[in-house]
C-alpha positions in Angstrom: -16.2 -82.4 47.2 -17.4 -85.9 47.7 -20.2 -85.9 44.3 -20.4 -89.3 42.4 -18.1 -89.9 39.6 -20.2 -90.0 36.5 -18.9 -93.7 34.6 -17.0 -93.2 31.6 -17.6 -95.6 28.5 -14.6 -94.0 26.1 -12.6 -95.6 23.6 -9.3 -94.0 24.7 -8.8 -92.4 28.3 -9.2 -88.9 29.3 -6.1 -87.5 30.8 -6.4 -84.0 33.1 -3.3 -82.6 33.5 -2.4 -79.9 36.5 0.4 -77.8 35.1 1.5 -76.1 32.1 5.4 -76.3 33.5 7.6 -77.7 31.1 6.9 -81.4 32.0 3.4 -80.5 32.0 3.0 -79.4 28.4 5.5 -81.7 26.9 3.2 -84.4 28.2 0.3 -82.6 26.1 2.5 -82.4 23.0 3.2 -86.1 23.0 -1.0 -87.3 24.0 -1.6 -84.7 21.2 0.7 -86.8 18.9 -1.0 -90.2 20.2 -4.6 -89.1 19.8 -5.1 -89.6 23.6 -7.9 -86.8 24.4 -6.3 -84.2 27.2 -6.6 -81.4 29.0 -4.0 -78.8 30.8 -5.1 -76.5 33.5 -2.9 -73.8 34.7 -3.3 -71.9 37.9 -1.5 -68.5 36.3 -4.4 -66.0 34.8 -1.7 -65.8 31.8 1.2 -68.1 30.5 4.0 -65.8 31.0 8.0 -66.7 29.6 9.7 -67.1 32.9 12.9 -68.9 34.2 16.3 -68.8 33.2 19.3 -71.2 31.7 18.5 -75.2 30.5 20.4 -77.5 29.7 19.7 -80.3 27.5 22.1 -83.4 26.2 21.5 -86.9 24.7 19.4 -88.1 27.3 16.1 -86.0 26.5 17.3 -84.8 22.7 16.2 -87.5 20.8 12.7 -86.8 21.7 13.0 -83.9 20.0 14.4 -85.3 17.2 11.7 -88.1 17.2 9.0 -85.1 17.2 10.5 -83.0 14.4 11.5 -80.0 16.4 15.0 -80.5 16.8 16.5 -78.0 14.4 13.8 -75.0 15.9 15.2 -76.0 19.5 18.9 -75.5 18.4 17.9 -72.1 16.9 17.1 -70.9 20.5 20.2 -72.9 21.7 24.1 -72.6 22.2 26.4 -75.8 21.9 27.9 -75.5 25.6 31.5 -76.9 25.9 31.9 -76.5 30.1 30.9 -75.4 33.1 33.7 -73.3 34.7 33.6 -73.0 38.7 34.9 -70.1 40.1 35.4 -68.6 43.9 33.6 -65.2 45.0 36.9 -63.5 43.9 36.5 -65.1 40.4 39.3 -67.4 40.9 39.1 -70.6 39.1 38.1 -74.1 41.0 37.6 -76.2 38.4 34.6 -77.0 36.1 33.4 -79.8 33.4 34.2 -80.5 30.5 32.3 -82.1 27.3 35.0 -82.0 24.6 33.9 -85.8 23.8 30.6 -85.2 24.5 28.7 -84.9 21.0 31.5 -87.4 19.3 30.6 -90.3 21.6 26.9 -89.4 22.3 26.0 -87.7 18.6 24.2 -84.5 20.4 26.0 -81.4 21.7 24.9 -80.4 25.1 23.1 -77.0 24.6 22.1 -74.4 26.9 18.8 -72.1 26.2 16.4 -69.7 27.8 13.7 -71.5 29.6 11.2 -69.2 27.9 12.3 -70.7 24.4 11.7 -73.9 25.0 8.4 -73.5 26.5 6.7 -71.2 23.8 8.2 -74.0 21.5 6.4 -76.8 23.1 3.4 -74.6 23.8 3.5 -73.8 19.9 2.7 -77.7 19.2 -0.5 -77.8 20.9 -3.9 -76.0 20.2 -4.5 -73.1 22.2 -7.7 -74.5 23.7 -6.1 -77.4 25.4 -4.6 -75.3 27.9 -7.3 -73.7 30.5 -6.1 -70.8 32.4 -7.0 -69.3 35.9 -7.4 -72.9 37.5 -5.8 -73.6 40.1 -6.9 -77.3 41.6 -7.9 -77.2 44.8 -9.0 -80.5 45.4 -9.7 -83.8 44.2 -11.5 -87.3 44.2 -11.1 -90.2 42.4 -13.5 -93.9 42.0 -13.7 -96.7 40.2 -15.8 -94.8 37.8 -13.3 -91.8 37.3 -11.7 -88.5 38.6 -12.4 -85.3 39.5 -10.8 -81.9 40.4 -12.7 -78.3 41.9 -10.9 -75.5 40.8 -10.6 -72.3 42.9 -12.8 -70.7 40.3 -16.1 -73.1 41.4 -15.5 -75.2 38.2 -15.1 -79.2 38.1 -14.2 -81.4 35.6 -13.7 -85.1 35.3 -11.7 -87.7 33.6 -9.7 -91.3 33.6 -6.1 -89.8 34.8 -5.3 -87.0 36.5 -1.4 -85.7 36.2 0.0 -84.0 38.8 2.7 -81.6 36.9 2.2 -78.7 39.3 5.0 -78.8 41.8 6.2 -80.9 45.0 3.6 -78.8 46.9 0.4 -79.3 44.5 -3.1 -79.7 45.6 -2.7 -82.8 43.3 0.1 -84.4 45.7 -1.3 -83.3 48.4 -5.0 -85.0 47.7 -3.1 -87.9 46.4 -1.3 -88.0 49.4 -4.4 -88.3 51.8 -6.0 -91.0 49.5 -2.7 -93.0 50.3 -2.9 -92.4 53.8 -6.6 -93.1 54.4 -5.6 -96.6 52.8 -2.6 -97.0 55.4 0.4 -97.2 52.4 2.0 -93.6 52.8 5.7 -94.2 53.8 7.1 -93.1 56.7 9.6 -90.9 54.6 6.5 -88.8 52.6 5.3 -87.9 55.8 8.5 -86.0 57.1 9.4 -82.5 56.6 12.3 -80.8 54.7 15.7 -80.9 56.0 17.1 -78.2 53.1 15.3 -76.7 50.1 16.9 -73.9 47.8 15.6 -70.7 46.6 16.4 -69.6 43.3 16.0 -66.0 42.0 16.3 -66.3 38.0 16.3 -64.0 35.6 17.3 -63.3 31.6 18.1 -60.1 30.2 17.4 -57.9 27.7 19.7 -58.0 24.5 23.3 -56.5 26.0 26.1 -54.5 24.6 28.6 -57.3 23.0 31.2 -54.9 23.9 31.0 -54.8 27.8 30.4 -58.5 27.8 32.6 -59.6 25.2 31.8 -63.4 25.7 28.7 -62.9 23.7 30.1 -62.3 20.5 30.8 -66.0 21.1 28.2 -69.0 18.8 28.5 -71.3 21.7 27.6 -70.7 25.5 29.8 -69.7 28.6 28.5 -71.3 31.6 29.9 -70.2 35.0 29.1 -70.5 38.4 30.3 -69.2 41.5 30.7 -70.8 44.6 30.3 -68.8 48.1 32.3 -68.7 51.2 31.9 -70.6 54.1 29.1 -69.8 55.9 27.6 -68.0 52.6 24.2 -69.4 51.6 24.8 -68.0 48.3 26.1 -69.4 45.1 25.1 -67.8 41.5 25.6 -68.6 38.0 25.6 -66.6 34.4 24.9 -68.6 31.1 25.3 -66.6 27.5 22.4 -67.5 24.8 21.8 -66.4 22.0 20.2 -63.2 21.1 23.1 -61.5 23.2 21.4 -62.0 26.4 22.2 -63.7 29.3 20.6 -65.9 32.1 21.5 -65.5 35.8 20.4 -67.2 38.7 20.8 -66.7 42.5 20.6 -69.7 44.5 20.2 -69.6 48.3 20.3 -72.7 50.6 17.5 -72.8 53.3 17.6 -74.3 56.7 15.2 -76.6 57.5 12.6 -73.7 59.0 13.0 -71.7 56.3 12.2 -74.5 54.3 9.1 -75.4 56.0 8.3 -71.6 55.7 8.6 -71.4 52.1 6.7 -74.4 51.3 3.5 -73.4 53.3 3.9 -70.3 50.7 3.6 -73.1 48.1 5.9 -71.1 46.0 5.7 -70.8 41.9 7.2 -69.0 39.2 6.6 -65.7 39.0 7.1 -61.9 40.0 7.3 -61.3 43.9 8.8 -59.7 46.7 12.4 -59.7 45.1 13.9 -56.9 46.9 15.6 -58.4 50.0 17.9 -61.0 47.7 18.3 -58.4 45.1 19.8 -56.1 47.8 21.9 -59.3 49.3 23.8 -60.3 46.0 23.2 -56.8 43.7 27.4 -56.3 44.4 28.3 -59.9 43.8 30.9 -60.0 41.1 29.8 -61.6 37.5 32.8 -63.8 36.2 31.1 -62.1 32.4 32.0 -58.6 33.7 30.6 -56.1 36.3 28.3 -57.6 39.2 25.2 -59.5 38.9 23.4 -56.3 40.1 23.7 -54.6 36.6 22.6 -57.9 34.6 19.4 -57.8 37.2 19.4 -54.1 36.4 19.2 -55.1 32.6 16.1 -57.9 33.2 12.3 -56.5 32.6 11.6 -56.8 36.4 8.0 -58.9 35.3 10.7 -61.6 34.3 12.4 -62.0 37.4 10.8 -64.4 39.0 11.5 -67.3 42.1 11.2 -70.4 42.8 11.6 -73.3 46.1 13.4 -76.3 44.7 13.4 -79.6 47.1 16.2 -81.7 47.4 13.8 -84.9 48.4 13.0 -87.6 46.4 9.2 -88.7 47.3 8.6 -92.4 47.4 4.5 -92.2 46.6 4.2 -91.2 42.5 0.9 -93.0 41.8 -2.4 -94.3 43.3 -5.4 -95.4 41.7 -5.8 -92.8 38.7 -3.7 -89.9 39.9 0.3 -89.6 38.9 2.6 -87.3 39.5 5.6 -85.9 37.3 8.3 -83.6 37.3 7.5 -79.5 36.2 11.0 -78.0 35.3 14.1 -80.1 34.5 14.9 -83.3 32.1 13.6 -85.4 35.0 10.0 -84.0 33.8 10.7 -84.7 30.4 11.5 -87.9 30.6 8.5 -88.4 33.0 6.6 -87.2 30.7 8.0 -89.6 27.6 7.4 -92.4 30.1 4.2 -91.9 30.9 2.6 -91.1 27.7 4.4 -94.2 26.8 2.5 -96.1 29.4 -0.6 -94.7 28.9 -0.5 -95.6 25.0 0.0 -99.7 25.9 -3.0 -99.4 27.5 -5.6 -101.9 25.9 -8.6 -100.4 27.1 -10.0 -97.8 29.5 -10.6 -99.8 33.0 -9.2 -98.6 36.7 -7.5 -101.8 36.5 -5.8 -101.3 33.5 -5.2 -97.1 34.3 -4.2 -98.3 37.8 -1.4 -100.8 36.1 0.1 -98.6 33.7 0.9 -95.7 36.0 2.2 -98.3 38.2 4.6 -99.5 35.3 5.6 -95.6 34.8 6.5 -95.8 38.2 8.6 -98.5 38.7 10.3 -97.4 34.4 11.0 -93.9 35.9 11.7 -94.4 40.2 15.1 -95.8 39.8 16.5 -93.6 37.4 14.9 -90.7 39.1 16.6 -91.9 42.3 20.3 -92.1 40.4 19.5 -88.5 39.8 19.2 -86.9 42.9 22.0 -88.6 44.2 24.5 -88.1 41.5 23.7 -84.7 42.1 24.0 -84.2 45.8 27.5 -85.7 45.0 28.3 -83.6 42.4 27.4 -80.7 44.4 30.7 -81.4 46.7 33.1 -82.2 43.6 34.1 -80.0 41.1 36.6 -82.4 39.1 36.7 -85.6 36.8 33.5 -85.7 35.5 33.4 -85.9 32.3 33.0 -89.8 32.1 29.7 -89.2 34.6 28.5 -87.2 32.3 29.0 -89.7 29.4 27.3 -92.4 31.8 24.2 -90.4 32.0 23.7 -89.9 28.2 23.4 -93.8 27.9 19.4 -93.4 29.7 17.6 -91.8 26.9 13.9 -92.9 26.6 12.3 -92.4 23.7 8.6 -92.1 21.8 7.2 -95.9 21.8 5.0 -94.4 19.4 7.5 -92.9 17.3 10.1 -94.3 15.5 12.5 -94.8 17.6 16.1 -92.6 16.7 18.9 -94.7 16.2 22.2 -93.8 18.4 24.2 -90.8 16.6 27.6 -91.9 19.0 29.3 -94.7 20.3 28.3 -94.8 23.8 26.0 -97.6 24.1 22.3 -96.7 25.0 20.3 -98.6 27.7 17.3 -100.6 26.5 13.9 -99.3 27.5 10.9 -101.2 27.3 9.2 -101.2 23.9 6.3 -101.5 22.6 4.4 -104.8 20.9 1.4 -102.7 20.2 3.2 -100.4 17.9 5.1 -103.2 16.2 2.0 -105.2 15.2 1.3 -101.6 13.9 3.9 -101.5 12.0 4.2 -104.7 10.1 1.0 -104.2 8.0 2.0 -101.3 6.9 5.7 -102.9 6.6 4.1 -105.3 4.4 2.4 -102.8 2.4 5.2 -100.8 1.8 7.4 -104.0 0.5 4.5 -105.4 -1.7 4.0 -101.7 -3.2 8.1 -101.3 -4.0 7.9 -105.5 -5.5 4.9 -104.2 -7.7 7.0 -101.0 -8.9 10.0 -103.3 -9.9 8.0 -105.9 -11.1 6.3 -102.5 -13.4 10.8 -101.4 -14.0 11.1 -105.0 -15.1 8.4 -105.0 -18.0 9.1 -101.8 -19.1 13.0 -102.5 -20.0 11.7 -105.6 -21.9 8.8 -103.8 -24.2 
């Protein structure tokens, strides 16, 4: 594909997103609440309720709150109170706590099925923004523009392309070469793998409350079994509500198998389960029974896996191409950032595109980075981390073009960068409304003396 870019002349910019993941969509929701024009193109022929267990706290919450859907997200949601580790003989290692949790943060963490949360998102935007059956293949960007072919023969154009479509994305990966041809790819973008994870997930139908008695609990048991040495398998079983419950199986990859995997540019969906199935069908469920009957119990179209990197890429942006997260509360605050970023922008120029997602970048990099390596930590202690937990709910970006939610708890939230555009905004209408309440007294006032 090497066509001219047609030049642009719009008032606000055209944003193509690659991805109708979580991060993907959310980013739609929040462009659809700006007025940013946008479009979302999916590779799947049909949007189809996969994954299983989230988890969401105070650091992605208030967005929710900000956007009005708070109260339908905690109809789909359990308040969780731990995480409880266990052996493969179901004895007990440790686990977290959040006891303190909601009183010094003013949210609960909850715990949901993936599936919930992305109909609910997908319910806040209009069904034509999302195109189906296109899966990028390629793209090109100018001064003038950018472009994408889909594997259909189609091409569209538009200011920003967003790369929500995986670590392994034609999006990356064309964004990738651009950076390369110009000499600036890092050394560390270039290497390989050294571990990745599959993860098998799963939730099931509605269950008997009477085999599993832990669903006749309102709040969510989440437990997860480490393997033996030498095992590469851990799993994990979270109740929701509904009397179902999410499992995953989680298998750590050597660095081949890595490589393997990721030239199958693996996604969510149905495939050739059968070999882990057989491998963990006996493994005992800390709920009751093995993890075999709650696979048994899931419609197999719902069992579904995905390759999860543990690799932090330095390279997010170039030119008019960005890339976000597509599963976790790293994509969501992505997301927040970005469309936050894109809304300062005072006019549709590469410059001015080229600036902001540089300023998403260097807003998002460094907590991004804490991230991954809180959790590689994590993932070798099981104890004491209650106050880590309180530490992360302090980073909670918020809508810039929202009013902002104030804190619900008493641990202190970081600043984020605001926004001068939407307080010049704001003061007008500020104004207004204090000129409109003085003419209604002033109206109270003459009425009690006639």
């Amino acid at each position: 594909m090497s066509s001219k870019i047609s030049p642009r002349d719009n008032p606000a910019p055209h944003v193509m997103i690659a991805g109708a993941g979580l991060g993907g969509i959310l980013l739609g929701v929040l462009l659809e609440r700006i007025g940013i024009p946008y479009q979302i193109f999916e590779r799947s022929a049909s949007l189809r309720p996969l994954g299983s267990a989230m988890g969401f706290g105070a650091n992605i919450l208030p967005v929710f709150d900000q956007l009005g859907i708070l109260d339908d997200l905690l109809k789909v949601s359990y308040p969780c109170h731990s995480v409880d580790m266990f052996d493969p003989d179901l004895l007990p290692l440790g686990g977290f706590e959040f006891d303190q949790y909601k009183k010094r943060t003013g949210y609960d963490t909850i715990m949901f099925p993936r599936p919930a949360v992305h109909s609910l998102l997908l319910s806040q935007l209009p069904p034509e923004k999302v195109k189906l059956g296109k899966r990028v293949l390629s793209m090109q960007q100018d001064d003038d523009g950018v472009k994408i072919q889909c594997s259909d023969g189609t091409a569209y154009e538009g200011d920003i392309l967003v790369g929500a479509d995986g670590a392994y994305s034609a999006v990356r990966q064309g964004l990738y070469k651009l950076v390369s041809a110009n000499g600036n790819l890092p050394a560390s973008d270039r290497e390989g793998l050294s571990t990745g994870h599959i993860c098998m997930v799963g939730t099931t139908h509605s269950l008997d409350p009477e085999k599993y008695p832990a669903l006749k609990d309102e709040f969510s048991h989440c437990k997860r079994i480490i393997g033996r040495p030498g095992s590469k398998y851990s799993w994990s079983v979270v109740t929701v509500p509904g009397n179902k419950v999410c499992w995953a199986l989680i298998a750590q990859l050597d660095t081949v198998e890595a490589k393997s995997v990721v030239l199958m540019n693996s996604e969510w969906g149905p495939e050739s389960n059968a070999a882990m199935i057989k491998d963990c069908h006996d493994f005992p469920s800390p709920l009751g029974g093995t993890m075999g009957e709650l696979i048994d119990a899931t419609p197999e179209d719902m069992i579904s896996k995905v390759f999860l990197e543990d690799k932090l890429f330095d390279t997010w942006n170039f030119g008019r191409t960005v890339l976000i997260g597509d599963g976790a509360v790293n994509a969501f605050q992505d997301a927040v950032i970005l469309a936050n970023c894109i809304y300062e922008m005072s006019s549709v120029t590469h410059e001015n595109i080229s600036a902001a997602l540089k300023d998403y970048r260097s807003q998002r990099y460094p907590h991004a980075k804490y991230e991954i390596d809180k959790t590689r930590v994590m993932g070798k202690m099981l104890y004491g981390q209650t106050e880590q937990f309180l530490k992360d709910a302090s980073y909670r970006p918020q809508c810039n073009f929202l009013p902002h939610m104030k804190n619900r708890g008493s641990v202190p939230v970081l600043e984020q960068k605001r926004s001068e555009k939407y307080n010049q905004k704001q003061e007008p209408e500020e104004q207004q409304q204090q000129q409109q309440q003085q003419n209604e007294q002033g109206n109270d006032r003459t009425t009690v003396v006639v």
